[in-house]
C-alpha positions in Angstrom: -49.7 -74.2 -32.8 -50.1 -78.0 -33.9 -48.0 -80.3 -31.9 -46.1 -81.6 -35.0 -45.2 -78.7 -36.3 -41.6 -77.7 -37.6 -41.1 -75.3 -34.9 -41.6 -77.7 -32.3 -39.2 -80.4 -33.5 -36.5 -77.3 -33.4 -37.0 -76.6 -30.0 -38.3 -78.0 -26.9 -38.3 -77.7 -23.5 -40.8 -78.2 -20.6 -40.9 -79.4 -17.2 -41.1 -81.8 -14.4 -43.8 -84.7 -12.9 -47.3 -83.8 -12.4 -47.2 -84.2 -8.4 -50.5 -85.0 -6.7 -51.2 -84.0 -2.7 -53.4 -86.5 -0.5 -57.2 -85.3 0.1 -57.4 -82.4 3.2 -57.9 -84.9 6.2 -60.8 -84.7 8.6 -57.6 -83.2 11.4 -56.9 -80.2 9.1 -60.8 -79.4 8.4 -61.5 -76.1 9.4 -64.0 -73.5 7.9 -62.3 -70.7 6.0 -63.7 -67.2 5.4 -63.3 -65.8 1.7 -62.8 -61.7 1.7 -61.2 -60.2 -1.0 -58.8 -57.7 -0.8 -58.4 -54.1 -2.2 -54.8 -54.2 -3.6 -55.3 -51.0 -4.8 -57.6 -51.6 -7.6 -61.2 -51.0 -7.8 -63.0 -53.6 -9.2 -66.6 -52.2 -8.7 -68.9 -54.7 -6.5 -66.9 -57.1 -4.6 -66.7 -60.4 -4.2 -68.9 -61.4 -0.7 -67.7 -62.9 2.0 -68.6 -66.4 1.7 -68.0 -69.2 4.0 -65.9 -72.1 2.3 -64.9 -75.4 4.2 -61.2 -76.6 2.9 -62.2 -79.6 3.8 -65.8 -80.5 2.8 -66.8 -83.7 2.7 -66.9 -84.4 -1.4 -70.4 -84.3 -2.6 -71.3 -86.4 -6.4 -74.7 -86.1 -6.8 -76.7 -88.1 -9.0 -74.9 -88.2 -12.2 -71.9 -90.7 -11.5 -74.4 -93.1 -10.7 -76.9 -92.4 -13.2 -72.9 -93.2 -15.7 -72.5 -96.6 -14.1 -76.2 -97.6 -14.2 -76.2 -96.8 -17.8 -73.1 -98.9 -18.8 -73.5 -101.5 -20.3 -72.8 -105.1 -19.1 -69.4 -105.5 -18.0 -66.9 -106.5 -15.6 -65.6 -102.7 -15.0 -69.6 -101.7 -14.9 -69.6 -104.5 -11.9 -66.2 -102.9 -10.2 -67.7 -99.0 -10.3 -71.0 -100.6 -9.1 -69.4 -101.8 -5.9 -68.3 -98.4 -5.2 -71.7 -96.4 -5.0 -72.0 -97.0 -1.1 -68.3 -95.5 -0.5 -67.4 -92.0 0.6 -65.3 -90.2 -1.7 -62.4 -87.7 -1.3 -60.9 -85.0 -3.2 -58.2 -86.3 -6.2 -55.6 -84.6 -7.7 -57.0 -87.1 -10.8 -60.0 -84.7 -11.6 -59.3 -81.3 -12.7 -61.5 -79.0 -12.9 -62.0 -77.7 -16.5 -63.1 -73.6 -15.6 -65.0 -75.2 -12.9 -68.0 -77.1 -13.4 -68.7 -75.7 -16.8 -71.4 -78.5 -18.0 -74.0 -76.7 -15.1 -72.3 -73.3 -14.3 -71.3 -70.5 -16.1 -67.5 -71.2 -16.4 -64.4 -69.5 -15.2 -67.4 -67.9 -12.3 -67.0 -68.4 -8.2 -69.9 -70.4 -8.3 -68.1 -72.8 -10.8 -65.0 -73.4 -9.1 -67.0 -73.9 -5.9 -69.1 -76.1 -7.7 -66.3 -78.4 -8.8 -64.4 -78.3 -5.3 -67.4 -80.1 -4.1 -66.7 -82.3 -6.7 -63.9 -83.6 -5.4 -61.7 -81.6 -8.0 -57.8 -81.6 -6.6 -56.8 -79.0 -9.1 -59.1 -75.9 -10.2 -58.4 -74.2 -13.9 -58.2 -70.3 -14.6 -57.5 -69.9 -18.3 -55.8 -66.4 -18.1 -56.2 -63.1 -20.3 -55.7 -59.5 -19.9 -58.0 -56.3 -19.8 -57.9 -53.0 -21.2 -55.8 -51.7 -17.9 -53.8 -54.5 -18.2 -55.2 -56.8 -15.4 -55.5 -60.4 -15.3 -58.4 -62.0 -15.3 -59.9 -65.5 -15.4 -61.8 -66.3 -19.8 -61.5 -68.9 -21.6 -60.5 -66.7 -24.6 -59.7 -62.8 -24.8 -62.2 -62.3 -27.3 -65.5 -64.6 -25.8 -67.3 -61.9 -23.6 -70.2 -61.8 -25.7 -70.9 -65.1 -25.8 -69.8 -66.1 -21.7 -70.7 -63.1 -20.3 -74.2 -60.5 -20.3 -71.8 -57.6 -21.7 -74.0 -57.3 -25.0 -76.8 -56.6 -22.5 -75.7 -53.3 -21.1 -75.1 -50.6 -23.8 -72.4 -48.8 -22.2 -70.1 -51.7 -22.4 -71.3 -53.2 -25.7 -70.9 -50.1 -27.8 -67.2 -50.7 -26.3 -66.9 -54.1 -28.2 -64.3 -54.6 -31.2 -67.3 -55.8 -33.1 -70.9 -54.8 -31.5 -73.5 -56.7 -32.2 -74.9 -56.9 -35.7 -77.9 -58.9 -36.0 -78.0 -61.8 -38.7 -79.7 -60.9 -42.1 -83.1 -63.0 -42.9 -84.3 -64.1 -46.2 -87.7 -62.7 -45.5 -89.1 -65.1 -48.5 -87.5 -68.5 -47.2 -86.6 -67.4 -43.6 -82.9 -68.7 -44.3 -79.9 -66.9 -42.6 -78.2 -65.4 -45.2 -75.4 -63.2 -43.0 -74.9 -65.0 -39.1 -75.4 -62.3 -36.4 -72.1 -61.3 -35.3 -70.3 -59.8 -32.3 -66.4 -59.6 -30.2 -66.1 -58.4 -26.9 -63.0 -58.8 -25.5 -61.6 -58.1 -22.4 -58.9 -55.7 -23.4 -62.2 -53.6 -24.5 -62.4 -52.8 -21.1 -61.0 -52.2 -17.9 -60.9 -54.8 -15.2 -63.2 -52.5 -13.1 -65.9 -52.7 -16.3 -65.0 -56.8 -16.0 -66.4 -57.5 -12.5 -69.3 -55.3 -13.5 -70.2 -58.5 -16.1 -72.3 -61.5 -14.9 -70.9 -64.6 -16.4 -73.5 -67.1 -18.8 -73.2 -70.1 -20.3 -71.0 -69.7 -23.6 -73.3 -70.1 -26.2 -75.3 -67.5 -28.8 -77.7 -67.9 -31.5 -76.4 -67.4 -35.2 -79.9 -66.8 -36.7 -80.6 -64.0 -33.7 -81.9 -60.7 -35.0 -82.1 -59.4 -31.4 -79.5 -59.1 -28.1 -81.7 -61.3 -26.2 -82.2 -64.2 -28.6 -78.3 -63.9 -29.3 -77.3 -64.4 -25.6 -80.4 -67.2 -25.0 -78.7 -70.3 -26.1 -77.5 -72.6 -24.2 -78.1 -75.8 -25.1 -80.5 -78.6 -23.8 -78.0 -81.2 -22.7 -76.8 -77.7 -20.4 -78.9 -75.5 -18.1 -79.3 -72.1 -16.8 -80.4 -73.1 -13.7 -77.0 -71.7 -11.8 -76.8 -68.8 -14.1 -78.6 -66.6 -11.2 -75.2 -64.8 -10.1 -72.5 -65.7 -12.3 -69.6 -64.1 -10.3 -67.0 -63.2 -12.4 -63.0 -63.5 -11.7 -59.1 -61.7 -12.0 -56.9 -64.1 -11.9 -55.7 -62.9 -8.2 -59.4 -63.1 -6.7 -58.8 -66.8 -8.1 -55.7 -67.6 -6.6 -57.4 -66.6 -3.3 -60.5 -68.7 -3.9 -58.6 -71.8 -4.6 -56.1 -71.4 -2.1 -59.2 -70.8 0.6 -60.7 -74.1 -1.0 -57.5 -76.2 -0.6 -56.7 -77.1 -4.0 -54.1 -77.2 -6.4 -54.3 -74.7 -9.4 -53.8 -75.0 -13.5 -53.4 -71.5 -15.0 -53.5 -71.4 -18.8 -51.9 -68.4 -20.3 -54.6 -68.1 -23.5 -52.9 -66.3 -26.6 -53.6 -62.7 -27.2 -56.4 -61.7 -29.9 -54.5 -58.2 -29.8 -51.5 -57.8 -31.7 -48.2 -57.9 -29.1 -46.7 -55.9 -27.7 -50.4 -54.4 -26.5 -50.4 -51.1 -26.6 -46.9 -50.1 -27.2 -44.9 -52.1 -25.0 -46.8 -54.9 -23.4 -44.9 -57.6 -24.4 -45.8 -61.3 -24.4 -43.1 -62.3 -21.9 -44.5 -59.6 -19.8 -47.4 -61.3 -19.6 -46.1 -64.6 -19.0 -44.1 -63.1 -15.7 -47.3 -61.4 -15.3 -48.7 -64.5 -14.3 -46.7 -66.1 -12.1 -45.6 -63.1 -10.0 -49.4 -63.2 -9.0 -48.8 -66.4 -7.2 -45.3 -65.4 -5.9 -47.6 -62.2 -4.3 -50.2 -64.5 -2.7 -47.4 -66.8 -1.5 -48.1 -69.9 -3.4 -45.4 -72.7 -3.4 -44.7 -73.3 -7.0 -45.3 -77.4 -6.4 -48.9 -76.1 -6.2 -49.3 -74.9 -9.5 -49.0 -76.2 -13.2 -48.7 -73.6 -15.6 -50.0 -74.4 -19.2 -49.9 -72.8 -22.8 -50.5 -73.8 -26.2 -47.7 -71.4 -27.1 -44.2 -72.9 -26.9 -43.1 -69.4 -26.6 -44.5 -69.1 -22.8 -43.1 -72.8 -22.1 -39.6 -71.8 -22.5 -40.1 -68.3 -20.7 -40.9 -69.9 -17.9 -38.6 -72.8 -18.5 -35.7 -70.4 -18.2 -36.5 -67.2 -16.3 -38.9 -68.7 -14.0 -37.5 -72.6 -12.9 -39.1 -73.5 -9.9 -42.5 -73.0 -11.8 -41.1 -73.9 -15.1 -40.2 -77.5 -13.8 -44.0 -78.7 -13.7 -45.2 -76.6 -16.8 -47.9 -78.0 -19.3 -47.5 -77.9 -22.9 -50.6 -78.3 -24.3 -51.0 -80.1 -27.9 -54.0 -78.5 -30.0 -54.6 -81.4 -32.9 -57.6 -80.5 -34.1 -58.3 -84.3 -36.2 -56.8 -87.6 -37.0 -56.1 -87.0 -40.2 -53.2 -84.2 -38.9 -51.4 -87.5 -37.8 -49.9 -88.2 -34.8 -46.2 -87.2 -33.5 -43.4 -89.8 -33.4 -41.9 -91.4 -31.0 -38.4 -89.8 -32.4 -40.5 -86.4 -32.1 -41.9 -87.7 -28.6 -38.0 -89.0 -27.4 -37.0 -85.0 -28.3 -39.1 -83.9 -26.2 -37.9 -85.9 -23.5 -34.5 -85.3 -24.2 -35.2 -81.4 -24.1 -37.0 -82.1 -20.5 -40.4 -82.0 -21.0 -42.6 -84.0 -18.4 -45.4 -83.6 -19.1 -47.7 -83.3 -22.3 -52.0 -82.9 -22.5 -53.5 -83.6 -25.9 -56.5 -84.2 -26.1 -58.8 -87.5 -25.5 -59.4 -88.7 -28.3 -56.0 -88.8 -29.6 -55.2 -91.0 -26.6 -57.5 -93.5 -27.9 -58.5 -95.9 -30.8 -60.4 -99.3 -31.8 -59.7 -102.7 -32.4 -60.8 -104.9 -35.0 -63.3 -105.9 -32.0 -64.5 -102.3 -31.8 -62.8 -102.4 -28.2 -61.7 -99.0 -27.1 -57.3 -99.3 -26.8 -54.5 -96.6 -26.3 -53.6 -94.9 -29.7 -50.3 -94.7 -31.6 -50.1 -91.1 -29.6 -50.7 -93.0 -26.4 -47.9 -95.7 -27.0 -45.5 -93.7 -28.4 -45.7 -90.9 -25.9 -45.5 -93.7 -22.5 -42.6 -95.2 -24.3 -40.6 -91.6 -24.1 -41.1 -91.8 -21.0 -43.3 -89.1 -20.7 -46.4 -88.0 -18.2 -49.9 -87.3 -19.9 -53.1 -85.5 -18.7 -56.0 -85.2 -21.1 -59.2 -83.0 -22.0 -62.4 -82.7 -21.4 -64.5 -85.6 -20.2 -68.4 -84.6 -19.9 -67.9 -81.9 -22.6 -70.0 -83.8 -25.9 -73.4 -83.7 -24.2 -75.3 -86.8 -25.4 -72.9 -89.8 -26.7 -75.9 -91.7 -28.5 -74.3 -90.9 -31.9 -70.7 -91.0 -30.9 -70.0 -88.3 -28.7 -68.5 -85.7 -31.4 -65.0 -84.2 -31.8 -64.1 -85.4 -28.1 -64.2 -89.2 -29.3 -63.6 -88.8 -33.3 -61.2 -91.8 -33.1 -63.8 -94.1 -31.4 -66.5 -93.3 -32.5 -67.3 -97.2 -33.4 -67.4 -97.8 -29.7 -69.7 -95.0 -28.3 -73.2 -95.3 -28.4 -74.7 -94.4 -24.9 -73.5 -92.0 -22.3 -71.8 -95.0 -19.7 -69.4 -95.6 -22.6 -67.6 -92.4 -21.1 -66.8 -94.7 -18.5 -65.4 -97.2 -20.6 -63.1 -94.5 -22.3 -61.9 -93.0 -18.9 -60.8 -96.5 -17.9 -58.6 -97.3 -20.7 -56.8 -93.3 -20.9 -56.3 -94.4 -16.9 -55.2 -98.2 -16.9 -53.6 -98.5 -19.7 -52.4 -95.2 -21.0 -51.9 -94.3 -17.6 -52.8 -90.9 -17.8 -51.9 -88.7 -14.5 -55.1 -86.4 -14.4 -57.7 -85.4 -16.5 -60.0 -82.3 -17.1 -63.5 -82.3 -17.3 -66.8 -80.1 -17.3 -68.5 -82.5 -14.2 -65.7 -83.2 -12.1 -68.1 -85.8 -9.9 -67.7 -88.1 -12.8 -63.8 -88.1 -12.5 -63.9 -88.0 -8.7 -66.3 -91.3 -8.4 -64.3 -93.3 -10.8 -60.7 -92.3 -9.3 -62.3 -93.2 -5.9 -62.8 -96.4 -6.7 -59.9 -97.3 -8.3 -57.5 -96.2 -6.0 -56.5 -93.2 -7.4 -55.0 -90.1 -5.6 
């Protein structure tokens, strides 16, 4: 659902500031054992015991500094310069977006670890349902075959909605002249056939006339160098990790590629509760966690049947290009009126040029501040090179992006002068190092 749509100018509602918790103090540090738990279910091999620290010291690696370094001249290049000798803490300000998903195979145990290191306050687990009706932590319902290795073992692949059909070669010109094609989705299987999965980097071949070269594409600017184990999710076994890691979580409830109610009498507010009784269970203070949908729909279910989680709901805007247009600030000023708090389109409708080919808050940006409203934003290290201008991520500035520091330039102005409250991102080190050093919590 676009943002502007007519059925969102009918009705609105949403909820509440996007709180933020200071970093785990050196006091409070204590090492925490992970061991998941039965609940009844059998979800094949478990997930190991594994030693996690609540509250590591935050670890950036290379690549913030590698950012600065390739700025270029300028007096917020000199300011993020003076902060490489610093130690950094976690911040509420970087989000984890399914982990660390620019290295590690996203929505996995080694992602989420990955991006706690980071320095990542808040950790994402975009939620979908299996066969058995479980919960489990994908990006989509329908993206096993290209996230996970389930196109690998024939038992499970012969379960998919569409198995793999390799693409159809012009054997004069060597053209593709039908893509390979495949859907695996989770409610193929049961959540015990899930955690059987290993998790990949999301990527396939079109022109693959094979399993193998369909699975074997990541691309260059990514690596499958952490693709070893790959340890796949339900949403519960998430809820744990995160809580065990001492951060906050951001559960988005993805829209159903089955038709609803699944199975007979599934219903989509069922799932919504669903959801959030999973964190009731585990005994997780609602303040803790900011629910998100694209759907309206879920919004207002959880607005009105579940409040104390409804009050910091995130409704997230899908505008796909400029050309859609931008709300208004009468649309904008509805939504404040109907409570909404909180909105997350994403960056590059923040943002615009000036005649100087300076990077500046957009219409979007202005209008939505002036509503009085609280903005987070998607996904920062998610375009892979910027040397042309950094793809659909930075479509309305493109003008001002020609090297990969510019990221940096771009993050500044969605967090000085939009003022955005948090923002997602595939390499939350980036986020961490520049909320560091300006002050952010």
């Amino acid at each position: 659902m676009h943002f502007i749509n007519t059925a969102l100018a009918a009705t609105i509602v949403l909820g509440a500031t996007f709180a933020f918790a200071a970093p785990v103090s050196a006091e409070e540090r204590s090492d925490m054992e992970f061991s998941h738990k039965d609940d009844g279910h059998h979800y094949g091999e478990r997930v190991q015991n594994h030693k996690l620290d609540q509250g590591h010291s935050v670890q950036l690696g290379p690549r913030p500094f590698y950012l600065v370094a390739d700025m270029d001249d300028s007096p917020l290049k000199k300011s993020l310069q003076k902060c490489s000798k610093r130690s950094f803490k976690r911040t509420d300000f970087s989000i984890g977006h399914r982990g660390a998903a620019m290295q590690f195979p996203e929505h996995t145990r080694e992602s989420y670890e990955a991006a706690a290191r980071m320095g990542a306050g808040i950790l994402e687990c975009d939620v979908t349902f299996t066969q058995d009706r479980e919960l489990v932590c994908r990006h989509s319902q329908c993206d096993l075959h290209t996230t996970t290795n389930i196109l690998a073992i024939p038992e499970l692949a012969t379960k998919c909605s569409v198995p793999f059909q390799p693409a159809v070669i012009d054997p004069l010109t060597g053209a593709t002249i039908t893509p390979a094609q495949a859907q695996c989705c989770t409610s193929d299987i049961t959540v015990a056939e899930f955690k059987t999965l290993k998790g990949k980097m999301d990527a396939f071949n079109p022109d693959a006339t094979t399993v193998e070269a369909y699975m074997n594409a990541t691309p260059g600017w990514r690596t499958d160098l952490y693709t070893a184990k790959g340890t796949l999710l339900t949403h519960r076994e998430s809820i744990e990790l995160f809580k065990r890691l001492g951060t906050k979580m951001t559960p988005e409830l993805k829209s159903p590629s089955v038709t609803m109610p699944f199975d007979g009498d599934y219903t989509q507010e069922a799932y919504a509760q669903q959801m959030i009784d999973e964190y009731k269970a585990a005994g997780i203070s609602a303040d803790k966690v900011f629910a998100q949908s694209f759907n309206l729909g879920d919004v207002l279910y959880w607005i009105n049947h579940e409040p104390e989680f409804g009050q910091q709901t995130v409704f997230l805007d899908d505008i796909d290009s400029i050309s859609e247009g931008y709300p208004s600030l009468t649309t904008l000023q509805v939504l404040a009126s109907q409570g909404v708090n909180i909105i997350a389109p994403p960056m590059w409708a923040l943002l615009d040029v000036d005649a100087h080919n300076r990077i500046v808050p957009s219409a979007y940006a202005v209008n939505a501040r002036a509503a009085g409203l609280d903005i987070i934003t998607w996904t920062l290290e998610r375009s892979g090179l910027l040397k042309t201008g950094g793809g659909w991520y930075y479509q309305s500035v493109t003008p001002a992006v020609n090297n990969d520091g510019d990221m940096l330039e771009a993050l500044d102005v969605l967090a000085q002068d939009v003022g955005i409250r948090g923002i997602f991102s595939d390499w939350p080190a980036t986020v961490t190092y520049y909320a560091n050093c300006k002050g952010l919590k």
